[in-house]
C-alpha positions, 0 to 999 in steps of 0.5 A: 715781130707783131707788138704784143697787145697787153690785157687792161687787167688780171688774167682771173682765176677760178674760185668756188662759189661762195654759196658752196665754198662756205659749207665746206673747207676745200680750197676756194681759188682753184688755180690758173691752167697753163693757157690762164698762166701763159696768157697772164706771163704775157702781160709782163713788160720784162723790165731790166731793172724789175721793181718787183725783185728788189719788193721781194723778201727774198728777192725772186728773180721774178721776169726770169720765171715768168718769161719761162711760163710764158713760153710753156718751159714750167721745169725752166720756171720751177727751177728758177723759183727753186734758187730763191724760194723753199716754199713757191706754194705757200708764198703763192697763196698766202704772201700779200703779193699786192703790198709787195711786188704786183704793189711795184709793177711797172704795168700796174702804175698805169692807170689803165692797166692792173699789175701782173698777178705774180702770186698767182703765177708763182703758184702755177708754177709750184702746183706743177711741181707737186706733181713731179716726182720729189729727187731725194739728195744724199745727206753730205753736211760736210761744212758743218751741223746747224740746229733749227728750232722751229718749223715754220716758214722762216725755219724752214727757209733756213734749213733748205738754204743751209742744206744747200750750201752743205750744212746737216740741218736738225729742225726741232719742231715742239708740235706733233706735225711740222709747219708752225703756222703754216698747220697750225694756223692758216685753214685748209680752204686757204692754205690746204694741208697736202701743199704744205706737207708736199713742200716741207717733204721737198725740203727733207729731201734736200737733206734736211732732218725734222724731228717733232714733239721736242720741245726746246728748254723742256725736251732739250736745254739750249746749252745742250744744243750749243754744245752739240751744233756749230750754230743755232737759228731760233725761229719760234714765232710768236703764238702765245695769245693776246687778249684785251683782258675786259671782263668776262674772258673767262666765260665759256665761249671766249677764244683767242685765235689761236686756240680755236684756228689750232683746234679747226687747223692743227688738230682737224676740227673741221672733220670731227668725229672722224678726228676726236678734237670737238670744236663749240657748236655755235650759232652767233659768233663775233670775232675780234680784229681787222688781220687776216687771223681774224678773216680766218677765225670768221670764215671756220666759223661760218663753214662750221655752222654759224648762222651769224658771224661779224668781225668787230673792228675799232678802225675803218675798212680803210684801215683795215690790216687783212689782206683785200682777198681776203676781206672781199672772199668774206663778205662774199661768204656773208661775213658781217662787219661793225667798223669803228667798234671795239668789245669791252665787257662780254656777257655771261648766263648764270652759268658761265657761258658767254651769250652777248659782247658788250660794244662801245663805237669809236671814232679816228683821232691823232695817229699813234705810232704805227701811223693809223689815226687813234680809234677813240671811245665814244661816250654814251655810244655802248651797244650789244651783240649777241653771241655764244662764242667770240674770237679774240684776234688781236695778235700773239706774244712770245711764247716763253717756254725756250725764252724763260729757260735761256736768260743768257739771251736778250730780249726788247722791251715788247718780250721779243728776241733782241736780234739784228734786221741785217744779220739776225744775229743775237747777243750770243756769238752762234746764235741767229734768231728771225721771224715773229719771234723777233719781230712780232706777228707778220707775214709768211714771206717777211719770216722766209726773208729772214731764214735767207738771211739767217741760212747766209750769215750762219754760213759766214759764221761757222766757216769763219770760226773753223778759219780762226780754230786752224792750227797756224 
């Protein structure tokens, strides 16, 4: 048999333009065919022990669906995805592949040769999958009933793995549509909306009930459900907003991201005045943060409109938390970037509208906790922006609406759920808790990791309660 010679780097994949792409809000990486895809999936060394399984949250079986693209069998390919992940799409355009899987790829740590692109070909595969006719299952929930409060990524993976292994599942959703921040959150050039419908109508499909516009601790108290349910997974993600709190936040024109990605995202800002959700107009925006928030807080505003946009940072591009597709789509979009600065007043007209941020350049000192070197103010070095709207991006906290109603349930010292890494169980017996509400802002595919984990240990704990409440 002739040797497969490998390609030195990425099969690439078709994007719009970003002279084109920055005017509308379509999605920009249009996806490989399968020849891209099969040509791709022969890159890969099939190595028996995959580093890349082991990188995986949720732990993908990932030569055994790529060897199945490779040889054109995509229903091989889904089905092989499907016994790990409820969400392939999603994780296909949004998980940081590159920090995690493609980052352990045994073909990458040549220095010849770029690892697989994993992400892009778990998207092949889920975008054929859209196509395909959704098979919905009989509701059967004969092991038990399990409550899920919040539909995002983390809740659910969780009500898909636990309606598979027989569980009737009830997602409580306090928005009007589900998704958390998978709607909410993350724009339609990136993550477009018909995707994550298609995926969490896959998950109903399986079973699983999701009711919206109930909102836990005000809708429905928490002794209600555990009355109700056999057990209960908490999976409400951090989306109450940060802000630095310097002077002039309250002018007309300060944003946290939240706020105005909900508007453009959640709410179809984007599309207005066919959808009633106006969104500032605004010429000259500075954004505030280094994640991949505020990579999408820059991109809305530049497809709305705004002639100047430019990400503040108080680090480094090396420091930079975005993931590199991300910051590269931006600069190519025109995006401009202040490294080493941080806002510290936001100026107002006499009528309260916000028309300059105030800076102050920084320079790297000691690293602080997380590792990254300290940005330190120097003296002397103020300097201002205009602008007419600022975005503040610098994470979310605890949203207290179920929390401040349910005392019963500890939390650490940063306001989180005090829940295990391990078995995401909390301080009451039943009660299972994961994703940014226990750890704080992070990635779609670490929240899903969790929901595995939680779908798993419920399973355990509700067969085990039913064992001990059998008459001997």
């Amino acid at each position: 048999m002739a040797k497969v010679k490998r390609s030195y780097t990425k099969t690439p994949m078709k994007e719009q333009a970003p002279e084109v792409r920055c005017h509308n809000f379509e999605e920009v990486a249009l996806g490989y065919s399968l020849e891209e895809g099969q040509l791709e999936a022969s890159r890969c060394l099939q190595c028996k022990n995959a580093p890349c399984i082991e990188n995986c949250p949720v732990m993908i079986d990932i030569p055994g669906f790529i060897k199945a693209i490779e040889e054109g069998d995509m229903p091989r390919a889904y089905e092989v995805l499907g016994r790990y992940t409820n969400l392939p799409a999603i994780c296909g355009r949004v998980c940081p592949q590159e920090k995690q899987c493609e980052m352990v790829c045994r073909l990458g740590r040549s220095k010849k040769f770029e690892p697989v692109a994993i992400g892009k070909l778990e998207r092949l595969v889920a975008d054929w999958a859209l196509d395909q006719p959704i098979e919905y299952k009989e509701v059967v929930g004969d092991k038990g009933k399990v409550a899920i409060i919040g539909s995002g990524p983390s809740g659910l993976t969780a009500a898909g793995d636990l309606a598979k292994l027989g569980y009737e599942v009830i997602v409580y959703e306090a928005l009007h549509a589900p998704g958390g921040v998978l709607t909410y959150g993350i724009p339609e050039f990136r993550l477009p909306k018909k995707v994550v419908n298609n995926e969490i109508e896959r998950i109903k499909a399986q079973g699983v009930t999701i009711e919206t516009n109930v909102v836990v601790g005000k809708t429905i108290t928490m002794d209600e459900i555990l009355e109700e349910f056999d057990a209960c997974y908490l999976s409400v993600g951090a989306g109450a907003p940060n802000f630095q709190g310097i002077k002039g936040t309250s002018l007309k024109g300060v944003y946290s991201s939240s706020e105005y990605l909900t508007r453009i995202n959640l709410m179809h800002g984007y599309q207005f005045p066919k959808y009633d959700t106006p969104v500032q107009e605004s010429k000259n925006v500075v954004v505030i943060g280094g994640g991949n928030v505020a990579m999408d807080a820059a991109r809305s505003a530049k497809r709305l409109g705004a002639e100047n946009v430019s990400i503040v940072y108080r680090r480094s591009l090396a420091e930079l938390p975005a993931r590199e597709e991300e910051y590269h789509h931006s600069v190519e979009e025109g995006i401009n970037y202040h490294w080493l600065t941080n806002p510290i007043e936001y100026v107002g007209d006499e009528e309260g509208r916000l028309v300059a941020v105030k800076c102050i350049q920084m320079e790297l000192g000691e690293p602080d906790d997380s590792g990254r070197r300290r940005p330190v103010a120097i003296p002397g070095s103020e300097f201002i922006i205009e602008a007419d709207t600022a975005i503040e991006a610098i994470g979310q906290g605890a949203n207290k609406v179920l929390l401040d109603t349910f005392p019963e349930l500890a939390l650490n010292k940063w306001g989180y759920i005090d829940a295990s890494e391990e078995t995401c169980a909390t301080s009451i017996p039943g009660v299972y808790a994961g994703g940014d509400i226990v750890t704080g802002a992070a990635t779609v595919i670490l929240a899903m990791g969790a929901g595995k984990i939680a779908a798993n240990e419920i399973d355990n704990y509700v067969q085990n309660k039913k064992l001990q409440e059998q008459p001997v």
